[in-house]
N, C-alpha and C positions, 0 to 999 in steps of 0.2 A: 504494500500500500504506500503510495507517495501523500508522504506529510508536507505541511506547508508552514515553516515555523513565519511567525506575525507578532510585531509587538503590542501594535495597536488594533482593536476593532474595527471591522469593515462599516461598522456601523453610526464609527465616528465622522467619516467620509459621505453614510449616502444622503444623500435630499430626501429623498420618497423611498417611506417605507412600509412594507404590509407588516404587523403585528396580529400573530393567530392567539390566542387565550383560550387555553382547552378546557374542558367541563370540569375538571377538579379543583380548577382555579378560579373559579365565579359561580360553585355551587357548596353548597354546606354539606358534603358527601351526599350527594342526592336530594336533601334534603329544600333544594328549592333555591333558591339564590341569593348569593353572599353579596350581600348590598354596601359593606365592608369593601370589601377583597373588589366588585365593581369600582366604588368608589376612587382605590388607590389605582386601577389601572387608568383612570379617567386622570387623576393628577400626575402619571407620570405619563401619559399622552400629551396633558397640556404643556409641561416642563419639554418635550421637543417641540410641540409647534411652538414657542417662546423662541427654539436655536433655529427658526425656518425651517425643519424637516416637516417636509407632507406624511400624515400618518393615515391609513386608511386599517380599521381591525376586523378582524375574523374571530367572532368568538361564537364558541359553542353556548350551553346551557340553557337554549330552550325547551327539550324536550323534557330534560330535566326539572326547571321549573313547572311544566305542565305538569308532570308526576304530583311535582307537591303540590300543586294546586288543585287535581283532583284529587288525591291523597292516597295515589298509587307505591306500594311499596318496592315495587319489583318495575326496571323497565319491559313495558310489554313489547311482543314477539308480532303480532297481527301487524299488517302495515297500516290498515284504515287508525288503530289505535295508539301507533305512533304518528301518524299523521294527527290525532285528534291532539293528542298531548301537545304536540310541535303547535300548532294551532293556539293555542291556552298558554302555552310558555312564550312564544313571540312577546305578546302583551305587555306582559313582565319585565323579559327583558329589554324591551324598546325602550320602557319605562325609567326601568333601571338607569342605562345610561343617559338618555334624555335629562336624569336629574342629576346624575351623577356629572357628564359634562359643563352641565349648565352654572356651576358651583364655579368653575374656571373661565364661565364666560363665553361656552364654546357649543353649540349651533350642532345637531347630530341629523344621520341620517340615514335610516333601514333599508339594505337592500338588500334582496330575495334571490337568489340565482340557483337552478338547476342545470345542468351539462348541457341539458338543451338549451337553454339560454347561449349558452356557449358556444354551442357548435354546429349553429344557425350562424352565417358570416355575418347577415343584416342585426340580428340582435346582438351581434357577440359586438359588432360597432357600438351600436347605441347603448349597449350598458356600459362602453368603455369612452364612450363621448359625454354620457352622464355621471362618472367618477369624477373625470378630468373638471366638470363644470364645477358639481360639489366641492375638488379641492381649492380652485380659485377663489370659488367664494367664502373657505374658510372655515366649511363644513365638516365633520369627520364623519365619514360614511362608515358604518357598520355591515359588513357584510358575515351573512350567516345562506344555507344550502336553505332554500324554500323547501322546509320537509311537508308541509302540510299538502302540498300537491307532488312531490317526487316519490318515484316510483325505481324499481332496478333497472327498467330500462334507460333513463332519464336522469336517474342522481347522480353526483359527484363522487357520493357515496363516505368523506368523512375529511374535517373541517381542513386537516396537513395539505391536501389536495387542493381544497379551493383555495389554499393559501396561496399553492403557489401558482394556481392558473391567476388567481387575480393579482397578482404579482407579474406576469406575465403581460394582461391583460393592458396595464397600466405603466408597462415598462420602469418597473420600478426597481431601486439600486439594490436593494435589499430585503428578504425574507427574518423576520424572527419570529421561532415557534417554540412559546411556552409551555412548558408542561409540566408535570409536577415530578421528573427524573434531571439528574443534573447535565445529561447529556450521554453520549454512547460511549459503551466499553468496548473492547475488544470482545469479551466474554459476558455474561448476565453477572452481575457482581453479586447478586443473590445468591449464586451457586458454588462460583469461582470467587473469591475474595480477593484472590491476585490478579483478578481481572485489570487491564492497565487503560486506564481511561486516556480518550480520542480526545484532543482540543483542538486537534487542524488537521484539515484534510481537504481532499478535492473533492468537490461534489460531481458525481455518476463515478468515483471508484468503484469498481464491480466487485472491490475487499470487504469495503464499506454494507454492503447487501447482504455478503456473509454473516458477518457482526451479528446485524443488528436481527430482533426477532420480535418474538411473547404478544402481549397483546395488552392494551389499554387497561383503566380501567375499569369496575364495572358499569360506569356512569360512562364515559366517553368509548370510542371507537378505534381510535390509532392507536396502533403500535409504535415500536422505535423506526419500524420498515418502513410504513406509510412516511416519516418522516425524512428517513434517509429518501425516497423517491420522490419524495415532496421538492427536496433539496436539487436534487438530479434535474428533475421537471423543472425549476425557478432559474439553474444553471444554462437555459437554453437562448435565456433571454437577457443573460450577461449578470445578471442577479446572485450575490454572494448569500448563506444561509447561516443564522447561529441557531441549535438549537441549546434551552437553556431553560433550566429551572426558574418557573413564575416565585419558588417561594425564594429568592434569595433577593436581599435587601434592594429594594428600589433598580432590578435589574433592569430597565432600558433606561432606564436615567444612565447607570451604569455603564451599561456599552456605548450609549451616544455618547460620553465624557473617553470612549476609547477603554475602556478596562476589558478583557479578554477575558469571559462566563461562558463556559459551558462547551461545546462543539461549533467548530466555525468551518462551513463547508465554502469553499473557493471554486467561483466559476471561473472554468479556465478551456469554454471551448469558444468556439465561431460563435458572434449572436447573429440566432436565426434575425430572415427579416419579419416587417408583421404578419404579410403573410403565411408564410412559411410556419412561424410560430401559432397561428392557430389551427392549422392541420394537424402542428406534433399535437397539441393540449387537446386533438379527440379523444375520450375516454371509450369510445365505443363506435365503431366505423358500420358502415352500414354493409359490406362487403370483404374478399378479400378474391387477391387474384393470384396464380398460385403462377411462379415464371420457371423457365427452363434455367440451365445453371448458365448458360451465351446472355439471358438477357438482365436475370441478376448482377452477372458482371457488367455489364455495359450500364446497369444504372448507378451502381456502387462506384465503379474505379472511372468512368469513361463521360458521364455527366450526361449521356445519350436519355432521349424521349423511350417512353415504353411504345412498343409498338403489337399490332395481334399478333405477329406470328411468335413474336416468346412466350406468348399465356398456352401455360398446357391445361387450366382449371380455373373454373369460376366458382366461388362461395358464397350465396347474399343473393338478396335480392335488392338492387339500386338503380337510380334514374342516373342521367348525365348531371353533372356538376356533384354531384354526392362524394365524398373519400373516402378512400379506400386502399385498404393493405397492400400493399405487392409481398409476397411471402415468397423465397429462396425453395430451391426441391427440398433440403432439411429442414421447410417449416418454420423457417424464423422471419421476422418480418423483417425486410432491406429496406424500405420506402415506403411511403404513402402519397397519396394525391387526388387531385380529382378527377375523376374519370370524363372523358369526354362520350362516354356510350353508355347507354341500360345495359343491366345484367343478362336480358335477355336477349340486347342486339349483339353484346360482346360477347356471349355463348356462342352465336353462329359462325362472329371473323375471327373466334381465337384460333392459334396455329396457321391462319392466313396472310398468306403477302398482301401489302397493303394495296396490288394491283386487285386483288380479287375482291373487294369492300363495296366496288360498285355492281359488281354481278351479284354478291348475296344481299343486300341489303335492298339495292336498286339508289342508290346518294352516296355520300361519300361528306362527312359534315367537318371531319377531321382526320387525317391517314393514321394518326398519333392516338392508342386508347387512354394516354398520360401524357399529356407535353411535360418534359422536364421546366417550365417555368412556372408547372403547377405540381413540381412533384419535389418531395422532398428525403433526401435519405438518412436513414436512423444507422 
């Protein structure tokens, strides 16, 4: 694993930053929400907007407070029922912060997002045109996964993630995901006691994936994994990552003044561009196209368009403009993009030279089933 020793925080450096705050850290161990623990993250938000950093937060603890506000002891398993709860905690916690900002003077504002918000181009703009509006005017936007209407098909599925699409989103310098662990071991320190704790690293190390495991918990949904990929994902968009314990003393005060808390993951690849970058942040493609090993290479090493005759399989069912996988013969995915054919016109010209498009089809709308300046490779 390549370390990356740093003296100072990445975080002393960015202008705009997402801040996630996980369920254990704005809930009274389920028990509904810590109006305390809100409070203090609201004043160490305002102590950065004070140094001009743009803060935009991601916090969990809705579904949570629904719990205790209907007076559920156990998080329920039915989706309509966590939808219901999610529903019932929103309230709460809009509430929450609304009052809690407001003590500093500072103007809030709830925003609802599911994957499909995302991963519609036209919306995924306009929620990223009305961040940008909210930050000018001063706003601190709250973003939380709309549970009361997401579904498996449609969710994001758990808060580390949307931290970092909407980090993404918003082309913002930096990620920090609070949670109630000090940051990743090499080992579960739980188990292994000589586990030798990560303070710098690169983000998408494929070491780093090993590490990390377990799971949340049992109020919240991420693990330390979700987090390490959360990192990975934010790394795409030039965006560096700490993760870092919410309980340790005024910690983003802390790392904005530069003091090093916790795991700092370093983005150190290409930044996609915007486009490019909302094709990676699909959580769920609508298709996949399976290539022969000629044209996996020519999209990986060669920069070459996909074309029909290296598709030897189709997967999905999709219209043109939709994205979708290009998977290598072993199954992994090389690429993605948007197709310029339905699933069921590029069943007929896959394995076809682009001459023959016009005898099966009868048109010809593009020779290309992918232009490489809408394909991007992973």
């Amino acid at each position: 694993m390549t370390t990356l020793p740093t003296e100072v925080s990445v975080i002393a450096k960015a202008s705009r930053i997402v801040a996630k705050v996980g369920s254990s850290l704005v809930t009274n161990d389920g028990q509904g929400l810590d109006r305390v623990a809100v409070a203090h993250w609201a004043m160490q938000i305002a102590a950065l907007r004070k140094q001009g950093k743009e803060v935009v937060l991601v916090s969990s603890g809705a579904i949570a407070e629904g719990m205790a506000r209907l007076g559920w002891a156990k998080r329920p398993t039915t989706m309509h029922e966590l939808q219901a709860a999610a529903a019932v905690g929103q309230m709460g916690l809009a509430q929450a912060y609304e009052v809690a900002f407001a003590e500093h003077g500072l103007r809030t504002a709830q925003i609802l997002l599911t994957h499909e918000d995302l991963s519609n181009r036209q919306r995924y703009l306009n929620a990223r045109s009305t961040l940008f509006a909210l930050l000018r005017l001063g706003v601190v936007p709250i973003v939380n996964e709309n549970d009361t209407v997401a579904t498996d098909e449609i969710a994001v599925g758990d808060n580390d993630t949307l931290g970092a699409l909407v980090t993404n989103l918003i082309e913002a310098d930096a990620l920090i995901i609070l949670t109630d662990q000090r940051g990743l071991y090499e080992a579960d320190p739980r188990r292994d006691p000589n586990a030798r704790f990560v303070s710098h690293a690169k983000a998408g190390d494929p070491a780093l994936e090993a590490m990390a495991g377990g799971t949340g918990s049992g109020i919240g949904k991420g693990g330390m994994l979700t987090k390490i990929l959360a990192a990975k994902r934010a790394s795409r968009s030039g965006a560096h990552t700490v993760i870092a314990s919410g309980r340790e003393q005024d910690v983003m005060i802390q790392l904005a003044a530069g003091v090093c808390i916790g795991t700092e993951l370093r983005a150190d690849v290409a930044v996609l561009s915007a486009r490019k970058q909302w094709m990676a942040d699909h959580l769920r493609l609508r298709g996949k196209l399976i290539l022969d090993q000629g044209a996996a290479r020519a999209l990986a090493l060669e920069g070459k368009s996909l074309l029909p005759i290296g598709v030897s399989g189709i997967e999905g069912e999709f219209e043109p403009g939709d994205v979708v996988a290009c998977m290598d013969p072993q199954g992994r995915e090389c690429a993605r993009g948007l197709t310029n054919y339905s699933s069921s016109d590029a069943r007929r010209i896959m394995g076809q030279p682009t001459s023959k498009i016009m005898e099966i089809l009868g048109g010809v709308s593009e020779k290309e089933l992918v232009h490489r300046d809408n394909l991007i490779v992973l």
